[in-house]
C-alpha positions as CSV (number, residue, x, y, z in Angstrom):
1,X,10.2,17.2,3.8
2,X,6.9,16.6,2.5
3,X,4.8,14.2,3.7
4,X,2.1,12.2,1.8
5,X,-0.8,9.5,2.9
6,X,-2.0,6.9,1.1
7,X,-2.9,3.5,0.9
8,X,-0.4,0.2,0.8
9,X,-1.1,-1.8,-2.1
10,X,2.1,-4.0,-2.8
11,X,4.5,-5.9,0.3
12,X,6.2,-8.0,-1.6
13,X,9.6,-6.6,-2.2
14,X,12.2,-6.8,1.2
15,X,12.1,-3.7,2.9
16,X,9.7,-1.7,0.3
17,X,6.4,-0.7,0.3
18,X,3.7,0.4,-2.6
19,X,1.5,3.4,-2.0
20,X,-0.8,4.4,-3.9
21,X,-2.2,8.4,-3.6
22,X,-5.1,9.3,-5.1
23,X,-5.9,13.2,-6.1
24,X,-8.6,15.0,-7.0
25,X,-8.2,18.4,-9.0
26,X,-10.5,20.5,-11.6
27,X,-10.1,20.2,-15.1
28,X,-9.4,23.9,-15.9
29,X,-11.7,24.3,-19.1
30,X,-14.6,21.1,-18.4
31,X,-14.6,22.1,-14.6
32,X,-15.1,18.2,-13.9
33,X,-13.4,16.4,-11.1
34,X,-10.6,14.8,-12.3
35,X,-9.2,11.6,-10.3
36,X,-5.4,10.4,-10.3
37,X,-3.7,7.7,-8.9
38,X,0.0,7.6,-8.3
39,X,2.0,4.4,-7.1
40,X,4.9,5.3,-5.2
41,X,7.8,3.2,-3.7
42,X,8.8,3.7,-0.2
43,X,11.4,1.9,1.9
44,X,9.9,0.5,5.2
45,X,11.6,-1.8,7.7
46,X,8.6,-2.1,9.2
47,X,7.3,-6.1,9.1
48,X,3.5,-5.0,10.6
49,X,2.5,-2.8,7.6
50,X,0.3,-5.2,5.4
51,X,-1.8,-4.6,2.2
52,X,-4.8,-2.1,2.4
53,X,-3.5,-0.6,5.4
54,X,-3.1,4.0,5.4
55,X,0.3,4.9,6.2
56,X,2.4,8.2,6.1
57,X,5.4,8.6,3.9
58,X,7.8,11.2,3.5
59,X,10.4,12.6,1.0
60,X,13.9,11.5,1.6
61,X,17.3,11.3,-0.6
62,X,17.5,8.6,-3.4
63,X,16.9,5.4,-1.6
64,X,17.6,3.6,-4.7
65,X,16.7,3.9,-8.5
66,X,12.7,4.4,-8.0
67,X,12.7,4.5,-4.0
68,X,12.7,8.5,-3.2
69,X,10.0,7.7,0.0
70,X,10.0,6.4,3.4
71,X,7.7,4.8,5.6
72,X,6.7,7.3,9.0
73,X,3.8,6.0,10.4
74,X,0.8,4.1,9.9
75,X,-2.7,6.3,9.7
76,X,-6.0,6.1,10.5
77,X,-8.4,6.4,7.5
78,X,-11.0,8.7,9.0
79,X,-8.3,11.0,9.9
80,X,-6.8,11.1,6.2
81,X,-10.5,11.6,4.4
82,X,-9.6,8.3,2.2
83,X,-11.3,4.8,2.4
C-alpha cells in the first residue's frame, strides 16, 4: 500500500476528505523546478479532521467511482517538509 501526505482542503462531503499533494520534479530538458498539485479523494470516518490540517492517506480498493484513498492518521507538518 502506498501511503501519501498532504494537506486537507475540502470536508464537505459525508465521510470524504480532499487532499491535496503537491510535487516537485525537474523538467528534463529546462532543468527548472516544476510544481504539481493533485486533489485526491479519501474516505475518512473521522469527524476531527478539519480544513488545512496534514493527514496520511493510503491506497485501498475502489471505495467508490473517484474514492481509491483512505484516511490513516493525521500528521504533523514539520515532520512531512510541507506548510
Amino acid at each position: 500500500m502506498k501511503a501519501i501526505a498532504g494537506k486537507v482542503v475540502s470536508t464537505k462531503m459525508k465521510n470524504t476528505i480532499i487532499v491535496e499533494v503537491a510535487r516537485q520534479r525537474v523538467h528534463p530538458l529546462y532543468k527548472k523546478i516544476m510544481k504539481k498539485t493533485i486533489r485526491l479523494k479519501a474516505h475518512c470516518e473521522d469527524e476531527s479532521v478539519k480544513e488545512g490540517n496534514m493527514v496520511e492517506i493510503i491506497s485501498t480498493r475502489p471505495i467508490s467511482k473517484e474514492k481509491f484513498f483512505k484516511f490513516v492518521r493525521k500528521v504533523d507538518p514539520d515532520s512531512v517538509g510541507m506548510t
